[in-house]
C-alpha positions as CSV (number, residue, x, y, z in Angstrom):
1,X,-35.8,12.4,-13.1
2,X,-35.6,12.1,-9.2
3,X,-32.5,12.2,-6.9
4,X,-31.7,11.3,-3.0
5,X,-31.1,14.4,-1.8
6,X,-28.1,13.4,0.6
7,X,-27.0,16.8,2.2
8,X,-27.6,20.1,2.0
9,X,-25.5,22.6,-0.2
10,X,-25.3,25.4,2.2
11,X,-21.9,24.6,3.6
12,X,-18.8,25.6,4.0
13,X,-15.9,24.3,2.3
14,X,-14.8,22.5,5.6
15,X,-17.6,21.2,5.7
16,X,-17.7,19.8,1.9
17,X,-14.4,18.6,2.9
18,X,-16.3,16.4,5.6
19,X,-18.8,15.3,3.8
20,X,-16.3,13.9,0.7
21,X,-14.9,11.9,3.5
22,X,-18.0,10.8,5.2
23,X,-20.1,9.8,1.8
24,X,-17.0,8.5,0.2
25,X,-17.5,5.2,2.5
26,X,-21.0,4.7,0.6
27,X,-19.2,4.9,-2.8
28,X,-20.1,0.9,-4.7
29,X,-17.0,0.8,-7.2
30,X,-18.1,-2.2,-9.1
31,X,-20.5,-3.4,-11.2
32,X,-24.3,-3.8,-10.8
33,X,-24.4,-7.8,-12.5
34,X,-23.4,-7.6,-16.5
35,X,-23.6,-4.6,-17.3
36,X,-25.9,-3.5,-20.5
37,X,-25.3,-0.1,-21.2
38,X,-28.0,0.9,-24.0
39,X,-28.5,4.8,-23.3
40,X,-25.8,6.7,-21.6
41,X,-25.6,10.3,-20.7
42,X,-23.2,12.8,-20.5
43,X,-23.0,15.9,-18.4
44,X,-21.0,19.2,-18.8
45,X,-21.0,22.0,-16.5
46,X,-19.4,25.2,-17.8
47,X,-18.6,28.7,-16.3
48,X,-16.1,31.5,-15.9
49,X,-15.1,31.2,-12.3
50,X,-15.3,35.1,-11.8
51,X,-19.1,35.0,-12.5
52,X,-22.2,33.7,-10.3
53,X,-23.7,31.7,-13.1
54,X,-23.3,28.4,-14.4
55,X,-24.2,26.4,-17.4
56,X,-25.5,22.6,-16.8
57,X,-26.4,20.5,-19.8
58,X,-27.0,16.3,-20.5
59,X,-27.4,15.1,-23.2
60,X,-28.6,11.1,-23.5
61,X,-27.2,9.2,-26.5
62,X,-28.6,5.3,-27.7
63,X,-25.6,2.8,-28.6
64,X,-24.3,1.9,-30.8
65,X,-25.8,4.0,-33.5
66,X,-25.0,7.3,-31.4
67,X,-29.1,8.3,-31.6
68,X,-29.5,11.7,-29.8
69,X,-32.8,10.9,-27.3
70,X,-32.8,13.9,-25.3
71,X,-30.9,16.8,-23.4
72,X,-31.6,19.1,-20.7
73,X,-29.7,22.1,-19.7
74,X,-29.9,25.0,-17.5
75,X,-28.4,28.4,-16.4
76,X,-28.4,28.6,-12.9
77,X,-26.5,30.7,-9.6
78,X,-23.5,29.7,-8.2
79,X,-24.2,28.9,-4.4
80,X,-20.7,27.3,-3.4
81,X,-17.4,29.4,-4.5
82,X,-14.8,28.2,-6.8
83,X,-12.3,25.9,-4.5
84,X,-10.5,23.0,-6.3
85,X,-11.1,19.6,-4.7
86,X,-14.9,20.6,-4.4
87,X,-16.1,21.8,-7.3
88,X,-18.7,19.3,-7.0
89,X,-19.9,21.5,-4.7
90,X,-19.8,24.5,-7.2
91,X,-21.1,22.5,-9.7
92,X,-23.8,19.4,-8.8
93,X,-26.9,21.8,-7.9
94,X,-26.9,23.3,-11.6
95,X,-26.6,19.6,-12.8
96,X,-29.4,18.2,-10.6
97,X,-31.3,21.1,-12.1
98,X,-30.7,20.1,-15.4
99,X,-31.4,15.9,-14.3
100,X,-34.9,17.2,-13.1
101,X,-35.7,17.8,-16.3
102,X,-34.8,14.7,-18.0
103,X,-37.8,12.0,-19.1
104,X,-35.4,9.6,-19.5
105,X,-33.6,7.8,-16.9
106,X,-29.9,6.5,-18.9
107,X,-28.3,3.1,-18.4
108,X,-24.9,4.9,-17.4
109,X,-23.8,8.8,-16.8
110,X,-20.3,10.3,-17.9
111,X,-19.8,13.6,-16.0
112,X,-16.7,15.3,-17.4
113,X,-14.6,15.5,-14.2
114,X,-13.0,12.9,-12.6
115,X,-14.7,10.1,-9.9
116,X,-11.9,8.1,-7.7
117,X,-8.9,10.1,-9.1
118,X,-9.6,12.4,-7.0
119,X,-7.3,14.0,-4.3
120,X,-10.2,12.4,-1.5
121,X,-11.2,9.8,-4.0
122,X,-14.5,11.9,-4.5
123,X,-14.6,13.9,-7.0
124,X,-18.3,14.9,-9.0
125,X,-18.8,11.6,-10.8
126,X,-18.8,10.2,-7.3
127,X,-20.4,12.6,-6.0
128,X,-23.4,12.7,-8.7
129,X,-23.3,9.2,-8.8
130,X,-24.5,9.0,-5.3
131,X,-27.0,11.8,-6.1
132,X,-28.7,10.0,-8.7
133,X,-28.3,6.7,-7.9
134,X,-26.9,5.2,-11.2
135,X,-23.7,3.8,-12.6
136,X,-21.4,6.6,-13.4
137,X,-18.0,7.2,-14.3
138,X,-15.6,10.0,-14.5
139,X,-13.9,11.0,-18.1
140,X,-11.0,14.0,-18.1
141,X,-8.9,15.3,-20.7
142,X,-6.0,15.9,-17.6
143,X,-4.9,14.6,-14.7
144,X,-5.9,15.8,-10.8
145,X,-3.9,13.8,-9.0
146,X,-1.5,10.2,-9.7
147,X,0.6,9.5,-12.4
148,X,0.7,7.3,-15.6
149,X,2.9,5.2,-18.0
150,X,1.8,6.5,-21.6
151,X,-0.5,3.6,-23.0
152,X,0.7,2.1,-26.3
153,X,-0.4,4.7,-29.2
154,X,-3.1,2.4,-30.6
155,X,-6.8,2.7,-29.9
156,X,-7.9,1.2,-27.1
157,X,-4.8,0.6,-25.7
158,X,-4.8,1.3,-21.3
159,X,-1.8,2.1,-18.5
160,X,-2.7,2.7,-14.5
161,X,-3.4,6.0,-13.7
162,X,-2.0,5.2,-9.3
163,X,-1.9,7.4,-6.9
164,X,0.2,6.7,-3.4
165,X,0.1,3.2,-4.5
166,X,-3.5,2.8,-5.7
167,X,-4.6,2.3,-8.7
168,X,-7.1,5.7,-9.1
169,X,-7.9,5.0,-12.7
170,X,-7.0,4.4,-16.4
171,X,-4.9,6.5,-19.1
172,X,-6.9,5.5,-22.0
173,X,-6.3,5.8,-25.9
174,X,-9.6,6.6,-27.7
175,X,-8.0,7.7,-30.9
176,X,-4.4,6.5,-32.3
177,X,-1.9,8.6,-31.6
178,X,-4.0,11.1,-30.1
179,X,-2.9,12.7,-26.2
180,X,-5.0,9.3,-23.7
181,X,-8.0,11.0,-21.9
182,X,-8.2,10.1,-17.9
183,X,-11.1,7.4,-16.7
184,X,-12.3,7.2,-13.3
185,X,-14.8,5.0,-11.4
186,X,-17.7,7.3,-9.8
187,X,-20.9,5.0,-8.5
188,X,-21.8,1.5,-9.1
189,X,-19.3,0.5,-12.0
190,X,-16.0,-1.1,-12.2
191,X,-12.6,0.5,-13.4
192,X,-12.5,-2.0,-16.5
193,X,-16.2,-0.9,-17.5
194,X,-15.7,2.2,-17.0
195,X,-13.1,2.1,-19.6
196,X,-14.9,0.3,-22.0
197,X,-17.8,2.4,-21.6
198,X,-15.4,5.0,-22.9
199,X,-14.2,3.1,-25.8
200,X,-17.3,2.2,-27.2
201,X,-18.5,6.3,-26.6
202,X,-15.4,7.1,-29.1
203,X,-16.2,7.3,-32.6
204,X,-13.8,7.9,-34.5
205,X,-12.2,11.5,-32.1
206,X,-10.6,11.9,-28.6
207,X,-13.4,12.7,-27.1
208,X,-16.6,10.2,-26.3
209,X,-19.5,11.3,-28.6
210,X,-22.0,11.8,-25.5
211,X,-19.4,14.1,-24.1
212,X,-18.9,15.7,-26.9
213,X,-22.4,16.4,-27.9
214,X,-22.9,17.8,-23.7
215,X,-20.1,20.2,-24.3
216,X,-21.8,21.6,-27.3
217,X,-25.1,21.9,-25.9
218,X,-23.5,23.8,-22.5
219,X,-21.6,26.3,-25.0
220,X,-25.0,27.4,-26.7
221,X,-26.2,27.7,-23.2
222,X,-23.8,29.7,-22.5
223,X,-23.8,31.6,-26.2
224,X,-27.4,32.6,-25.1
225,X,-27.2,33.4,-21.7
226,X,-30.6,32.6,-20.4
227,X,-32.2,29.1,-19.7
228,X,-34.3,27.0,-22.3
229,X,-38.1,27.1,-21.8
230,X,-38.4,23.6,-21.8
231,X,-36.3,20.3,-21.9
232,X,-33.9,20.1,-24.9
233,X,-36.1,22.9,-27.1
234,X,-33.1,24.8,-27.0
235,X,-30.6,22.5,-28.9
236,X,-32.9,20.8,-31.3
């Protein structure tokens, strides 16, 4: 798959700082028409921060039967160091790699990380978003920045995540009882479908099936330490 290629990721973090700020005015945080989410990805990026590599890995899923289509993943060199705020800087360039190698453009794209709820409101679902030009949304298990009423215990049940004010996101409840997870707006969706999105990724754990299945393919990455020869031959 193709992306804009926006920047350049030789920088320092001042200037990532300025460039959160100045692409942050392009950010779309609503909805392309109705929404018809049929094939949505999921992207993981994994590392120890004392080491130069990283593990990217996506893996696209078709609703509502949770069909596994394809995944992509890559082991790749650091080229931004380990700052919190930017770790999209840290962390895009192995994901684009692994984007490149994708045949199949998704409906929607979870990054795990956070989009608006975000210290600068950017954070690497915004930032990805932008990159690849296609509705995205963040999902944590943890909160950045804001706080948050605990949502009723039910599934599916929702509370403001706000920040100074602002409404940053959602505290979301994709399993009864279980801890809420933390939804974010990234590129070209609203808060309230970035939520459901979320809710209808959850089957039946905490964690959205397409993230879940991203994690696993990134730890296997990881497990074997060198890149797969082709897309998705390493996790089939």
């Amino acid at each position: 798959m193709e992306y804009r290629r926006l920047h350049g990721w030789d920088v320092t973090p001042q200037e990532a700082i300025r460039l959160q700020r100045d692409l942050r005015a392009r950010l779309v945080a609503r909805d392309d028409g109705q929404p018809d989410f049929h094939t949505i990805a999921a992207m993981d990026v994994s590392y120890d921060k004392r080491s130069p590599w990283l593990f990217a890995a996506i893996a696209v899923m078709r609703l509502p039967g949770f069909q596994l289509v394809e995944t992509a993943g890559v082991r790749a060199r650091a080229m931004f160091p380990y700052v919190p705020g930017l770790l999209s800087f840290r962390e895009s360039p192995a994901g684009l790699e692994a984007w490149e190698k994708l045949r199949t453009r998704p409906d929607c794209l979870i990054c795990d990380g956070h989009g608006v709820a975000h210290p600068r409101r950017f954070g690497i679902a915004c930032h990805f978003g932008l990159l690849v030009n296609l509705p995205t949304l963040g999902f944590a298990k943890s909160v950045l920045v804001g706080n948050f009423e605990s949502p009723g215990r039910t599934r599916g049940s929702v509370s403001d995540l706000v920040d100074a004010g602002e409404v940053i996101g959602a505290a979301v409840r994709t399993r009864e009882s279980a801890a809420p997870v933390f939804v974010s707006v990234g590129y070209r969706i609203s808060l309230a479908t970035a939520v459901s999105t979320i809710l209808a990724c959850a089957s039946g754990y905490r964690i959205p099936e397409p993230v879940r299945r991203a994690h696993a393919l990134v730890n296997r990455l990881r497990e074997s330490g060198t890149e797969p020869p082709s897309t998705g031959s390493l996790f089939e």
